[in-house]
C-alpha positions, 0 to 999 in steps of 0.5 A: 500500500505504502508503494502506491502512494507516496503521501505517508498521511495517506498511507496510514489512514488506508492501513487502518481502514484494513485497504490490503489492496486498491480497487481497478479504478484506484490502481488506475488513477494513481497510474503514472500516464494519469498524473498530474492530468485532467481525468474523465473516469467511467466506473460503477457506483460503489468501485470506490471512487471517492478514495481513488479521486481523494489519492489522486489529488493529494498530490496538488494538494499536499506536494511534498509535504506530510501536513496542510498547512493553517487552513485558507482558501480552499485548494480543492472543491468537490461537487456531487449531485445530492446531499446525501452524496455530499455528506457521504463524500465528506465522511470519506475525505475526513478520515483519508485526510485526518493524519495530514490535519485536513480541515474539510467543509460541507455545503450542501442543501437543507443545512443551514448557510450562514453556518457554513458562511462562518466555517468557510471564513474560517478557512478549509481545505477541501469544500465538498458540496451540491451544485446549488449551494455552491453557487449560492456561496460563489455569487454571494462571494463567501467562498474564495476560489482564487488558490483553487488547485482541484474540481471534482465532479462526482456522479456528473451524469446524475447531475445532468439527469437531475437538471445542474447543466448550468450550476455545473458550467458556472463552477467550471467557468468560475474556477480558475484555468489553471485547475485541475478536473476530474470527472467522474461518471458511472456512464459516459453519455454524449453530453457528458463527454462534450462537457468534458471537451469544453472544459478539461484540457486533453483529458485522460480516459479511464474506463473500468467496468464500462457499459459492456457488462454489469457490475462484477459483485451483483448477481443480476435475475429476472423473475418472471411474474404474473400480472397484477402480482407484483406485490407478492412476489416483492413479498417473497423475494424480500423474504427468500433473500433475509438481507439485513437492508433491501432497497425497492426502486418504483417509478412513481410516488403513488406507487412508492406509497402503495407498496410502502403500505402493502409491505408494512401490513404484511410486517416489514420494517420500511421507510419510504423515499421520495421527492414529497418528504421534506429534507428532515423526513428523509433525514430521519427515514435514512438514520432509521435504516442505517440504525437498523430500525428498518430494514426495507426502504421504497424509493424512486429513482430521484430520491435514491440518488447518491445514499450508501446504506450499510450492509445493502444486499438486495435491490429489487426492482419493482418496476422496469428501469426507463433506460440502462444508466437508471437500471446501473445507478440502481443496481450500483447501490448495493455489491459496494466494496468488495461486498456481494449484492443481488439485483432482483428485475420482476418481469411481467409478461407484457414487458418481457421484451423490454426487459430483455433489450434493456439487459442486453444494452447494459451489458447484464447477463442476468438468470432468468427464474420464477419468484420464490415459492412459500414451501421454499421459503418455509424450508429456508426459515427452519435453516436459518432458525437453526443456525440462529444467533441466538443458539450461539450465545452464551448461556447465563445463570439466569437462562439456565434456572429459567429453562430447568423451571420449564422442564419442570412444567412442560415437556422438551416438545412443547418448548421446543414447538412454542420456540418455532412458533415465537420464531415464526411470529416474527417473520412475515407470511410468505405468499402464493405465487401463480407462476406466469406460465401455468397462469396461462395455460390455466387460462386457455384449457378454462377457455376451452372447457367453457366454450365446449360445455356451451350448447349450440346456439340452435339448441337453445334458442326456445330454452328462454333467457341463458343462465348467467354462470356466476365468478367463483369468489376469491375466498373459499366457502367455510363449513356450517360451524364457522366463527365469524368476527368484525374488525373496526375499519370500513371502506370509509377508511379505504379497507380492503380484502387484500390488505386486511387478509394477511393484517387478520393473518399476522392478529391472529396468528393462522394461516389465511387457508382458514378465512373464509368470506370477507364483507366489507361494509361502510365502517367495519368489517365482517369475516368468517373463521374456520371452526378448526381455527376459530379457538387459536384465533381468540387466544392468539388476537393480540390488542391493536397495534399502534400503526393499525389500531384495528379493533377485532371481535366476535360476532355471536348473532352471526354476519349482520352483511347477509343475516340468516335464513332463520332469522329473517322476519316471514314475509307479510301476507297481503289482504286481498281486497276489492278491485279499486275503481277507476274514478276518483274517490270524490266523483263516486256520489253526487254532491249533497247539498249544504245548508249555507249554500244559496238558491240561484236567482234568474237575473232580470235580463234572463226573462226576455227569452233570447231569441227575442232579444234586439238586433241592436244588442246582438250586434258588436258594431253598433251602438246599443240604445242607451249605451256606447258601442264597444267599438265607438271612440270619444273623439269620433262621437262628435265631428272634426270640426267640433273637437275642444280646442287645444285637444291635440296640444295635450301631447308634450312638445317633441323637438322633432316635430318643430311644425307643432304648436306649443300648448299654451301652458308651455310658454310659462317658465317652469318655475313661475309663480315659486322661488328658484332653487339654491342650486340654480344656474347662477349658484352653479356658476358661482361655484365653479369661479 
């Protein structure tokens, strides 16, 4: 180790660190034809290129010296693409640089700034950061770059997917010409290598690992799975591998929180991880699985960038990668130094071609299976309670007086048996798994049989409406003597039988063969227990828990969803009555005569028959005697010539028709014979002087 570098700072570090030996893409940047030049680096994620970037700019950093000297303006700058990254980063510098008295600053978002304005006042020697932040401090001229020896830009094609094109040209462009720059990429697209053109002076290219294979410590499968059960087999894989921290990559946010809640009902430890929490709910989600508080972590791609996770073993892909570089920076997350990984692609039969162009672009040469099976699942949980831990302990005093008071009381078989059943309430129920291909073939031979049970369609024409053949239910039927319980959630509260099957499982402590039907109703629940299993389900229903706060109960009177046949009311015979009749109740009698009511009396003009009536009062247009015509007019009684004067002066004086004579009563002013208003025309005048 000591041959390879020549810091003896550096050197210690890695010793203690228990570094035998430098990954390929240290070997290759500490190579004699690299010294000194600019660097674009393709490697995996995980290879260990923090350490290989930090050894290889130690050189313009240290010189010849062993120890920096009081800290100043920066003389190295390393940007990556998110926070966890960044303080990831951080860690790794500070202790390959702590025996060299390095003093080394974040920048990076969600912290607070004017923190980091007065830790770069104090000076540093290496400033690690996201791209916004450092611009942030570059434009309000808090961090000195003038003695600046060294950028790297680490993960710079993740930098450009999440959208720092220009933050990542405005530090190049800031920095002086004089640096050294160091790129590195877990892929090398176009756009990547032109920015390298334009800012790195005659680069030199180092590829290790490439895009033409995937990465040497990660087992890459493909699960062939049916449609719709996804949820199951991610269920069983999690199950079947037991890594100590699993990662499960979706696509979308709603459905990060769908399996976040399928996984947590089914038992599992989880956290979630996506571009809806805030920096101090991903904080928290994050220590929990490095605290061991969690175990399985739901993410989309954005929100999984640049976290490294201890003892990550697992990475399953719920969802099929969009392109080669997102399933690479997926499966890069785990098989990290030296350590193996598993790389899980769940298939479903409509994206079977896809899933096979996107393994043969990235150079994966991946083995092709069936999800796990619940019997092997099985038989690995008895291995592996076997070889437990907990048989490995030393015995205590204490154990050995508790176990000599069991022998005393029990036999060595029921022990024994109320062990694996503890053993086993801690693991989650594995699921039924419908292999993709008898699915199929299922499917066809029912098809088949169905279309032969048919008749002809001759023969029964004349046999009156078809019988429509009912779905068969998707639980099975229980026996006369089932139990039957009601939990405390509805479909108010979005419940549903296939989350509440495996909750009622885990409460009850039985296997989901002995649950019958399932009702759910508006606020509770109804469900039917085998008989065999309803005694077991009382003693082993445990009080709610805190993430469900489901109440359990049983049901004595039977469902209330479908009551009895016995215990329906009779239905209540109808009296036979007469026939209604059509007409209306009050038009069945005639209307009796009441005592205020008053005989008609015949008007004078009713005595005169009418056929004897004038001609003059028969007629419309004349006028009768006595009376006036309905036609007549009070202007047409008398002549023209006779009119009152003046009678067509009454009309108002219309401006238009000048040729009218005024009224008389028109000439008079309009205020005559009163006093004037106070807001008259002089008044007016007056005002506005």
């Amino acid at each position: 180790m000591t041959s390879l570098t020549t810091s003896p700072p550096l050197a210690r570090a890695l010793a203690e660190r228990n570094f035998d030996s430098l990954t390929p893409v240290q070997t290759a940047v500490l190579a004699n034809d690299a010294a000194g030049r600019d660097l674009l680096v393709s490697a995996q994620t995980g290879s260990g290129k923090t350490v290989a970037y930090g050894l290889a700019i130690s050189a313009e950093l240290l010189g010849d010296a062993e120890r920096f000297e009081r800290a100043g303006a920066p003389l190295a700058l390393i940007v990556a693409p998110t926070r966890e990254l960044a303080l990831q980063v951080h860690r790794e510098l500070a202790w390959l640089y702590q025996y060299a008295d390095a003093r080394v600053v974040s920048c990076v978002g969600g912290m607070d700034p004017r923190r980091e304005q007065r830790e770069l006042a104090a000076g540093a020697h290496i400033v690690v950061g996201t791209p916004g932040r450092l611009c942030d401090h570059l434009r309000r001229n808090r961090l000195d770059i003038s003695e600046l020896k060294a950028v790297v830009l680490d993960e710079a094609d993740e930098m450009l997917d999440l959208g720092f094109r220009e933050d990542m040209e405005f530090i190049l462009e800031t920095t002086p010409e004089t640096r050294r720059t160091l790129l590195f990429s877990a892929t090398l697209p176009r756009v990547i290598i032109a920015l390298a053109k334009e800012y790195q002076q005659e680069a030199f290219r180092i590829e290790v690992g490439g895009d033409e294979g995937g990465h040497a410590d990660i087992d890459y499968r493909a699960i062939r799975i049916a449609p719709g059960d996804v949820d199951h087999a991610v269920v069983n894989t999690l199950r079947f591998f037991e890594s100590p921290s699993a990662l499960v990559f979706c696509n979308t946010r709603e459905a990060v929180r769908h399996l976040q809640a399928t996984l947590s009902e089914r038992g599992f430890s989880v956290v979630a991880l996506s571009g809806e929490l805030t920096q101090n709910e991903r904080t928290h989600a994050l220590q929990a699985l490095r605290d061991g508080r969690a175990r399985v972590c739901v993410a989309t791609d954005v929100a999984a960038r640049g976290i490294d996770l201890p003892n990550l073993d697992l990475v399953i892909h719920a969802d099929i990668p969009n392109d080669p570089e997102v399933m690479q920076h997926r499966s890069g997350r785990t098989g990290r130094a030296g350590r193996k990984g598993v790389s899980v692609l769940l298939v479903p039969p409509a994206r079977k071609r896809r899933a096979e162009v996107l393994l043969n672009l990235a150079g994966i040469d991946a083995i092709w299976g069936t999800a796990p099976q619940a019997d092997e699942i099985r038989k690995l949980d008895q291995e592996r309670m076997l070889k437990d831990a907990l048989f490995a302990e030393e015995t205590t005093p204490e154990d050995l007086m508790l176990a000599q008071a069991l022998l005393a009381e029990r036999s060595a078989e029921d022990i024994a048996a109320a062990l694996a059943r503890l053993y086993r309430s801690r693991l989650p129920s594995p699921e039924d798994i419908i292999d993709p291909g008898e699915h199929r073939s299922r499917g066809r031979e029912d098809r088949g049989r169905e279309s032969d049970s048919r008749a002809p369609r001759g023969d029964d024409r004349n046999a009156g409406p078809r019988s429509k053949s009912k779905k068969p239910s998707a639980r099975h039927v229980m026996g006369e003597n089932s139990v039957w319980f009601r939990a405390s959630i509805g479909s108010r509260k979005n419940a549903e039988a296939r989350w509440l099957l495996p909750m009622i499982c885990r409460r009850g402590g039985i296997d989901k063969t002995d649950i019958g039907a399932i009702r759910v109703m508006d606020t509770t629940t109804e469900f039917e227990i085998s008989a065999r299993a309803a005694d077991k389900f009382v003693g082993n229903l445990r009080r709610p828990d805190k993430e469900d706060n489901i109440r359990i109960e049983p049901l004595p009177e039977g469902p209330q969803g479908e009551p009895a046949a016995e215990k329906r009311p009779p239905a209540r015979e109808r009296e036979e009555r007469a026939p209604r009749p059509h007409g209306k109740p009050w038009q069945d009698k005639p209307r009796e005569a009441k005592p205020w009511d008053k005989p008609r009396e015949d008007k004078p003009h009713d005595e005169k028959p009418r056929d004897e009536k004038s001609r003059d009062e028969k007629s419309w247009g004349n006028k009768p005697p006595g009376g006036k015509s309905r036609d007549s007019k009070p202007y047409e009684d008398k002549p023209r010539s006779e009119k009152a004067p003046g009678f067509d002066k009454e009309r108002r004086y219309d401006k238009k028709r000048p040729f009218r004579e005024k009224p008389a009563y028109a000439a008079k002013p309009k205020h005559a014979g009163a006093a004037k208003p106070a807001f008259g025309k002089k008044k007016k005048k007056k005002f506005r002087d």
